[in-house]
TORKE-570416 format. One record per residue: y, x, z of N, C-alpha, C in turn; residue number from 1. Coordinates in nm, 3 decimals. Each point is the difference from the previous one (the first is absolute). Layout:
r n.y = Y n.x = X n.z = Z ca.y = Y ca.x = X ca.z = Z c.y = Y c.x = X c.z = Z num = NUM
...
% end
This chain:
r n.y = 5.901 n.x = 2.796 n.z = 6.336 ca.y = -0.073 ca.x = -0.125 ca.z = -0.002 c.y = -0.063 c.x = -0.021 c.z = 0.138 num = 1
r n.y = -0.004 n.x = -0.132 n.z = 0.062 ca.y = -0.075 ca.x = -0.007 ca.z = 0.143 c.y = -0.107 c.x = -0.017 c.z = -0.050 num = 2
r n.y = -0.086 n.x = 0.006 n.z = 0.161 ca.y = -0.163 ca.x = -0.025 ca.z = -0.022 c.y = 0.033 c.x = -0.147 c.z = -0.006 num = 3
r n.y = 0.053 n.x = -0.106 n.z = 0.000 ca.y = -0.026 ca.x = -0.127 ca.z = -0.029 c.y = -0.013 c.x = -0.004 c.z = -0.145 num = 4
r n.y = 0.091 n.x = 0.077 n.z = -0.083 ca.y = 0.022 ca.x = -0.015 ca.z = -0.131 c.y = -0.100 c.x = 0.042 c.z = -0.054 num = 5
r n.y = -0.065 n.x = 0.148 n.z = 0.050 ca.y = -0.088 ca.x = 0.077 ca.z = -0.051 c.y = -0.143 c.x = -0.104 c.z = 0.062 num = 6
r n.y = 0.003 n.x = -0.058 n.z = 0.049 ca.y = -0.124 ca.x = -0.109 ca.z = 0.057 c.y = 0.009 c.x = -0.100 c.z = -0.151 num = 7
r n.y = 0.105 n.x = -0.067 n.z = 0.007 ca.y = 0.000 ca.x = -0.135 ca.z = -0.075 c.y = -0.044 c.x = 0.064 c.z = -0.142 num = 8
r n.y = 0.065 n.x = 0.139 n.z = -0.071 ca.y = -0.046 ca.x = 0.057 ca.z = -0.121 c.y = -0.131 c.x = 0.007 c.z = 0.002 num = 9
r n.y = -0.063 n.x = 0.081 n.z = 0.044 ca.y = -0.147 ca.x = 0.043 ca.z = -0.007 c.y = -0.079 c.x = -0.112 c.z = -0.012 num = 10
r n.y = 0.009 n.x = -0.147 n.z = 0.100 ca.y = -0.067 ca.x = -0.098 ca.z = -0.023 c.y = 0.017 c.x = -0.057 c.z = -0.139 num = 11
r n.y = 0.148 n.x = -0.038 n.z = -0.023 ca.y = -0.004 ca.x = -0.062 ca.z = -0.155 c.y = -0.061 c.x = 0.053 c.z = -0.083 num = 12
r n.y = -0.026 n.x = 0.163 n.z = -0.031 ca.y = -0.093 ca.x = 0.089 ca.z = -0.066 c.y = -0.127 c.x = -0.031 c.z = -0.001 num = 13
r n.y = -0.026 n.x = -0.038 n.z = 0.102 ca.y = -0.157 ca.x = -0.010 ca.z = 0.026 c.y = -0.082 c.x = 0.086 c.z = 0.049 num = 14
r n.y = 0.133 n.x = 0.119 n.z = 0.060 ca.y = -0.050 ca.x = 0.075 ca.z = 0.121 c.y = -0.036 c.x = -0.056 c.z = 0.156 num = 15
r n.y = -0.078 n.x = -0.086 n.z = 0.028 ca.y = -0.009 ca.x = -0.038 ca.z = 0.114 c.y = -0.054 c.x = 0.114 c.z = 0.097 num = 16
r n.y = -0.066 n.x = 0.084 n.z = 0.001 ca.y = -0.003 ca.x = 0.111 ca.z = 0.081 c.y = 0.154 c.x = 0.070 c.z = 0.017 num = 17
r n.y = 0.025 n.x = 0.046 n.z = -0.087 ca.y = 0.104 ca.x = 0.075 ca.z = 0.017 c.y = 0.143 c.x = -0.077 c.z = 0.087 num = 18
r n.y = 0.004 n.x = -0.121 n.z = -0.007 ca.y = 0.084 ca.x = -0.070 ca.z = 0.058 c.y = -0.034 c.x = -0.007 c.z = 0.151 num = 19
r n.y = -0.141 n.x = -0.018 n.z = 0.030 ca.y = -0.024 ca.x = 0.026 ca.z = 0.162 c.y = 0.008 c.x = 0.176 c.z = 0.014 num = 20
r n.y = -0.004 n.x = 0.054 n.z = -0.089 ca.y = 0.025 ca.x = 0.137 ca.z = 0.035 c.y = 0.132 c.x = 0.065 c.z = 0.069 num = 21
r n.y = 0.090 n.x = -0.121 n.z = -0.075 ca.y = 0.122 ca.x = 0.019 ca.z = 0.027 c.y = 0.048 c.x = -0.079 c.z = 0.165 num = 22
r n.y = -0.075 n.x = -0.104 n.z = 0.014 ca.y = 0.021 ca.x = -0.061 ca.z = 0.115 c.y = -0.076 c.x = 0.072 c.z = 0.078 num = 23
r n.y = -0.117 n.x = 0.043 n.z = -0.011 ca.y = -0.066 ca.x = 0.103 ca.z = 0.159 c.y = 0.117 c.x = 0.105 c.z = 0.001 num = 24
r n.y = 0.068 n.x = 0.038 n.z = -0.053 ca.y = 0.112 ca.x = 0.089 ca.z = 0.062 c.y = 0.112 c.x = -0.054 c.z = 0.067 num = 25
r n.y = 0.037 n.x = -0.129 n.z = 0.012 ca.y = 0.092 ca.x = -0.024 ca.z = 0.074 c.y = -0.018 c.x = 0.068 c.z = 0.114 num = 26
r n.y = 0.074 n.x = 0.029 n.z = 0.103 ca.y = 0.016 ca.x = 0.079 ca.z = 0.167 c.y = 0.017 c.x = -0.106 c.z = 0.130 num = 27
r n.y = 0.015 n.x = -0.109 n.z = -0.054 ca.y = -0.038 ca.x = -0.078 ca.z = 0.120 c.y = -0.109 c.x = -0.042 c.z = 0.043 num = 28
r n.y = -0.027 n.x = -0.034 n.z = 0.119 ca.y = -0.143 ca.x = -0.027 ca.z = 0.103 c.y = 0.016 c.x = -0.153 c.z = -0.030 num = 29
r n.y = -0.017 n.x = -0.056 n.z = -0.062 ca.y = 0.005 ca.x = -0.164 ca.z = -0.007 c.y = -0.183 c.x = -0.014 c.z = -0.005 num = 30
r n.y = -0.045 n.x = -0.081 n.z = 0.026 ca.y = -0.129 ca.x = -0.084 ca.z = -0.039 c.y = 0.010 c.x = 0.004 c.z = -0.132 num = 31
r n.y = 0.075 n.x = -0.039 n.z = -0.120 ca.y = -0.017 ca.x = -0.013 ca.z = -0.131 c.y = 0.009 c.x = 0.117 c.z = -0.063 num = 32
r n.y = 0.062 n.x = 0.128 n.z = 0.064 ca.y = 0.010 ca.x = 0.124 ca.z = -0.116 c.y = -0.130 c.x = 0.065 c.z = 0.042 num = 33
r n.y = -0.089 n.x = -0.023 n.z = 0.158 ca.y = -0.140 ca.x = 0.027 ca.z = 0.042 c.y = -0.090 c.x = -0.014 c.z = -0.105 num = 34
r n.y = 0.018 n.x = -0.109 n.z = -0.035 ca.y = -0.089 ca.x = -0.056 ca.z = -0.110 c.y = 0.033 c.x = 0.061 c.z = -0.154 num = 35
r n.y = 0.103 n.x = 0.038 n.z = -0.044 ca.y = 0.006 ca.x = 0.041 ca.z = -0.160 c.y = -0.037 c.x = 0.127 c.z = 0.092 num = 36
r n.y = -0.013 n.x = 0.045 n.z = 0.084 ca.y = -0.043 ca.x = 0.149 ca.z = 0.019 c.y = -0.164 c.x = -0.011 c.z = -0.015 num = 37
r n.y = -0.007 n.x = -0.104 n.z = 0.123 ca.y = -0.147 ca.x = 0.036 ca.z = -0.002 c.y = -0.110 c.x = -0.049 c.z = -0.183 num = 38
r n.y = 0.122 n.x = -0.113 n.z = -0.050 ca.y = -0.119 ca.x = -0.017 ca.z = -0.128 c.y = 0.023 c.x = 0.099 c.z = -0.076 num = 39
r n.y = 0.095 n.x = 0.082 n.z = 0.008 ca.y = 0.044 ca.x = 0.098 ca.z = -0.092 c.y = -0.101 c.x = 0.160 c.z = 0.018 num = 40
r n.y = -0.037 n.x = -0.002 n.z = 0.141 ca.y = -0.114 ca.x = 0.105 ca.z = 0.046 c.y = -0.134 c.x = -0.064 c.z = -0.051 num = 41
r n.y = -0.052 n.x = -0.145 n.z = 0.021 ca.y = -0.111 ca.x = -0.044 ca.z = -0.044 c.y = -0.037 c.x = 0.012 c.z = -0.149 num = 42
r n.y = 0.108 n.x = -0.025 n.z = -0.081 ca.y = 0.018 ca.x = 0.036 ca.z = -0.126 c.y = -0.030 c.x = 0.175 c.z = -0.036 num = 43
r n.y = 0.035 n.x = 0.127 n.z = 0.062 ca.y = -0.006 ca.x = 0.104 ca.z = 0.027 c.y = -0.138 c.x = 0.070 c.z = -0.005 num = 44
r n.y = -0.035 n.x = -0.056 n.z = 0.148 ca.y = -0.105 ca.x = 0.020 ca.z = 0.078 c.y = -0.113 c.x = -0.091 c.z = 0.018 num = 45
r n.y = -0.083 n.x = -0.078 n.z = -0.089 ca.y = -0.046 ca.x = -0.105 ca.z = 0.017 c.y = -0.170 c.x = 0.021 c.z = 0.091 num = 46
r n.y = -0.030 n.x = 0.102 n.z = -0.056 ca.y = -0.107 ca.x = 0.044 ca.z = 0.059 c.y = 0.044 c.x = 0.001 c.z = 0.153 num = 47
r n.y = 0.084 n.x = 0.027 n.z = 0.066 ca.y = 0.021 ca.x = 0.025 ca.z = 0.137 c.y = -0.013 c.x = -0.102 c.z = 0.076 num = 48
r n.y = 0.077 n.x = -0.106 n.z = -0.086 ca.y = 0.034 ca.x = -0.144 ca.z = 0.051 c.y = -0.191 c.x = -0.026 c.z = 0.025 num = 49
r n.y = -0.027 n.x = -0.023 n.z = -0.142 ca.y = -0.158 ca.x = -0.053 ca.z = 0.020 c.y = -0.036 c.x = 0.032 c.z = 0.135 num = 50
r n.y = -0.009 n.x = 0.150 n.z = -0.018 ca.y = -0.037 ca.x = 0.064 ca.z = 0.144 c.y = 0.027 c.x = -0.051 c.z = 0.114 num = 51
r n.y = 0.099 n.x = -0.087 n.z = 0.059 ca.y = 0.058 ca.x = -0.043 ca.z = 0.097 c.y = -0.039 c.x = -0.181 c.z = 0.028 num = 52
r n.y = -0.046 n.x = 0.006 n.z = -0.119 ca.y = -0.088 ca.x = -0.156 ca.z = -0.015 c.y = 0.164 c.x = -0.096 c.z = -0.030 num = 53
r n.y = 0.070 n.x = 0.047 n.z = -0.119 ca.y = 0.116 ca.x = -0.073 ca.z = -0.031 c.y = -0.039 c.x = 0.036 c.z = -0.175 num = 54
r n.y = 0.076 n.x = -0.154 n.z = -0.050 ca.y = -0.005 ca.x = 0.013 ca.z = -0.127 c.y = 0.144 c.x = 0.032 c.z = -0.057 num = 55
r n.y = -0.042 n.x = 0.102 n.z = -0.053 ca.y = 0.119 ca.x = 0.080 ca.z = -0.113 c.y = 0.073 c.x = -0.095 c.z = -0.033 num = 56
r n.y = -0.096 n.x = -0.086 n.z = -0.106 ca.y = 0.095 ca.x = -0.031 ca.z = -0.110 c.y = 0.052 c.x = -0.136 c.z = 0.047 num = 57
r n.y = 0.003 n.x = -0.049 n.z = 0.034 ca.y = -0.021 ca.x = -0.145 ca.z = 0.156 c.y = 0.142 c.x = 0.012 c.z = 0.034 num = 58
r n.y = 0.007 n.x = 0.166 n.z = 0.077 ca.y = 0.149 ca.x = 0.061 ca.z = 0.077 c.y = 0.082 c.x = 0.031 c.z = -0.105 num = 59
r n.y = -0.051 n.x = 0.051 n.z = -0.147 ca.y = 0.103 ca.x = -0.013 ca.z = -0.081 c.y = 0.075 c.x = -0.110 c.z = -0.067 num = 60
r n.y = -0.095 n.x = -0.046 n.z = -0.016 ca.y = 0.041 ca.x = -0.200 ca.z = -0.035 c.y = 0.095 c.x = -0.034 c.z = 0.075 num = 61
r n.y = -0.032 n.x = 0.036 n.z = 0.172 ca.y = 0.096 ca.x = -0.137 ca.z = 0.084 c.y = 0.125 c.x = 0.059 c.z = -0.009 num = 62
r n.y = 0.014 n.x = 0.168 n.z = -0.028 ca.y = 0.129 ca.x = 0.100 ca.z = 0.006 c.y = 0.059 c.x = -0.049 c.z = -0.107 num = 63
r n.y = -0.072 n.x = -0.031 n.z = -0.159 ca.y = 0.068 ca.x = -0.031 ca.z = -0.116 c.y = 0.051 c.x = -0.150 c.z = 0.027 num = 64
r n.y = -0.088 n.x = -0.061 n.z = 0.090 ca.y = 0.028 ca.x = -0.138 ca.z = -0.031 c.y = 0.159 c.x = -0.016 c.z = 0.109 num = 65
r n.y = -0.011 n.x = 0.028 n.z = 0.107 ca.y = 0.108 ca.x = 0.037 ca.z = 0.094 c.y = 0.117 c.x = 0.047 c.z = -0.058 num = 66
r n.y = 0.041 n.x = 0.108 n.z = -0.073 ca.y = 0.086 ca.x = 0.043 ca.z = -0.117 c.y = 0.026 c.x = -0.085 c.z = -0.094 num = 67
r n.y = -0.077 n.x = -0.069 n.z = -0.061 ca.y = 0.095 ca.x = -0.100 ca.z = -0.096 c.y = 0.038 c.x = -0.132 c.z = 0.074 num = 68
r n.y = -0.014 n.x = -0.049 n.z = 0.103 ca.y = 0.057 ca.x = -0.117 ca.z = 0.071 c.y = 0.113 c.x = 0.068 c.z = 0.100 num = 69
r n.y = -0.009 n.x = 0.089 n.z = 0.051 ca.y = 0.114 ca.x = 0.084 ca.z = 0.074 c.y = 0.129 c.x = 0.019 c.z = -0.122 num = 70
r n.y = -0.021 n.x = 0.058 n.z = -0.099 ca.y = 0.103 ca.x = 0.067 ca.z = -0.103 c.y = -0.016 c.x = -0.141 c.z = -0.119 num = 71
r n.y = -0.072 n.x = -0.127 n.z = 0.023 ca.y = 0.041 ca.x = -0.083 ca.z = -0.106 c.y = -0.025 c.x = 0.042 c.z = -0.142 num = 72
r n.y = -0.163 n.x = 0.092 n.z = -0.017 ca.y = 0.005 ca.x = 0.049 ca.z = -0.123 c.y = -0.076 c.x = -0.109 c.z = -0.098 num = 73
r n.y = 0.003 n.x = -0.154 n.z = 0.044 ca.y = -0.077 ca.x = -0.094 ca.z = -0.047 c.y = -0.161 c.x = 0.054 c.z = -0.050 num = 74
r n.y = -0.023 n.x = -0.016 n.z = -0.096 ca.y = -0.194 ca.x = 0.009 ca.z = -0.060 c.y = -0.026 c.x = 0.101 c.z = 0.111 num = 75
r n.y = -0.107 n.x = -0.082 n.z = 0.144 ca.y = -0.047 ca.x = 0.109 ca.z = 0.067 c.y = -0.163 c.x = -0.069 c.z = -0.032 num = 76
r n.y = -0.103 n.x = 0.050 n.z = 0.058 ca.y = -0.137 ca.x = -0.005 ca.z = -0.007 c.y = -0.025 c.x = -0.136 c.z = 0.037 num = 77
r n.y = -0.117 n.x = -0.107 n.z = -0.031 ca.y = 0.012 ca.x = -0.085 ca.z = 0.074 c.y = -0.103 c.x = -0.028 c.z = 0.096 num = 78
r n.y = -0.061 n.x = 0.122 n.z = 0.091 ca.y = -0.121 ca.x = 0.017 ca.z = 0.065 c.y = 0.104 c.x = -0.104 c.z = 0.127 num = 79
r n.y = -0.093 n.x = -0.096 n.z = 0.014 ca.y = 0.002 ca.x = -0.080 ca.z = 0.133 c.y = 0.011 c.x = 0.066 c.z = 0.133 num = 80
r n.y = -0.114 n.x = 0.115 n.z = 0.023 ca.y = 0.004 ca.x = 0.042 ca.z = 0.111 c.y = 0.088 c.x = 0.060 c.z = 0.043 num = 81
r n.y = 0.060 n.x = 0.067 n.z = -0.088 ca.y = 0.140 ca.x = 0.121 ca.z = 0.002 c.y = 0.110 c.x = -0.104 c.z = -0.002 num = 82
r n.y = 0.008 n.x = -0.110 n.z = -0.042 ca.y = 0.113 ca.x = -0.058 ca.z = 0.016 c.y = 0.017 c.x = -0.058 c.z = 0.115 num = 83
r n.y = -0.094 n.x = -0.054 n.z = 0.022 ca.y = -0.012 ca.x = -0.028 ca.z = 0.153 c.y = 0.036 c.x = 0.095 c.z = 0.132 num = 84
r n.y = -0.050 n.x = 0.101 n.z = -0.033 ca.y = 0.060 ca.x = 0.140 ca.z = 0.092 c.y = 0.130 c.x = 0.044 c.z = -0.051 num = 85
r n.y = 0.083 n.x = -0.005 n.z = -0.102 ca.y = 0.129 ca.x = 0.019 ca.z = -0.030 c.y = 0.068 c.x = -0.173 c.z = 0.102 num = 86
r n.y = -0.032 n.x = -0.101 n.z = -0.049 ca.y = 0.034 ca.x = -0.128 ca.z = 0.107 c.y = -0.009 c.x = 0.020 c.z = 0.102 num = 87
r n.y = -0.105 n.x = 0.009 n.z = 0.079 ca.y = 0.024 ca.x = 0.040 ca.z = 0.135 c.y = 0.085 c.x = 0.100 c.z = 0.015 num = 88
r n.y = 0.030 n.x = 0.106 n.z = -0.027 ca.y = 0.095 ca.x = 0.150 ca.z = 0.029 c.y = 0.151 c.x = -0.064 c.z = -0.042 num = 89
r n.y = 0.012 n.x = -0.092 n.z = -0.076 ca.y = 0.135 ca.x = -0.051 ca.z = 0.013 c.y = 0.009 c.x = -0.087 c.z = 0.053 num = 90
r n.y = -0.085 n.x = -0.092 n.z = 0.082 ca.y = 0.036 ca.x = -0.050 ca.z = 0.111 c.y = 0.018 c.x = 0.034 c.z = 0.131 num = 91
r n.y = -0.061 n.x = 0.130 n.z = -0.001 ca.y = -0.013 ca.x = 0.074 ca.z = 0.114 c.y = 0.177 c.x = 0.065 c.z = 0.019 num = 92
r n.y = 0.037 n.x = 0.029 n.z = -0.157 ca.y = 0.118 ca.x = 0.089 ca.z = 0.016 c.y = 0.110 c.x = -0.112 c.z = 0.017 num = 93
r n.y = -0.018 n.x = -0.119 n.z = -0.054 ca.y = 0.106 ca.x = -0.125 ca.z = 0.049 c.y = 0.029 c.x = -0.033 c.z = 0.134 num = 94
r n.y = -0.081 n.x = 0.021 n.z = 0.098 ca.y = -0.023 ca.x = -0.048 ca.z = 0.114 c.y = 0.063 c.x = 0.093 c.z = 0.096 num = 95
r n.y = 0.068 n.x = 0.106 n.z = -0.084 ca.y = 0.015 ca.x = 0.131 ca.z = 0.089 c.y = 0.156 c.x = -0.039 c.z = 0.058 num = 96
% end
């Protein structure tokens, strides 16, 4: 089974962690797998994040929200701010 497949399963489940779990392992350096990494550590490690004056669950949101508009998993969150930072990051990646 690929990690796309094993992505798209876990979400229909209603594993949404586990589906960015599966995407912070991709091996490429892209800007977008940065991010299921890094919300996938904020999710982890949240206390650390605090520590660093970043919000956990903020970085996990924009990672979950980033993952279902990347992979088309439709029902994603409908926090404005995160969508807005998923919008900009795909305009950023259009332009490339």
């Amino acid at each position: 089974m690929s990690k796309c497949s094993k992505i798209r399963e876990a979400w229909a489940s209603g594993d949404r962690i586990g589906a960015l779990r599966v995407a912070a392992g991709f091996f490429d350096r892209s800007e977008d797998t940065q991010i299921f990494k890094r919300g996938m550590d904020a999710h982890n490690h949240p206390d650390f994040y605090r520590q660093i004056g970043r919000d956990p669950n903020q970085l996990t949101a924009m990672a979950l929200q980033l993952l279902a508009v990347k992979f088309r998993l439709g029902e994603a969150d409908q926090d404005t701010d995160t969508n807005r930072l998923v919008e900009s990051r795909q305009g950023q990646t259009a332009r490339r």
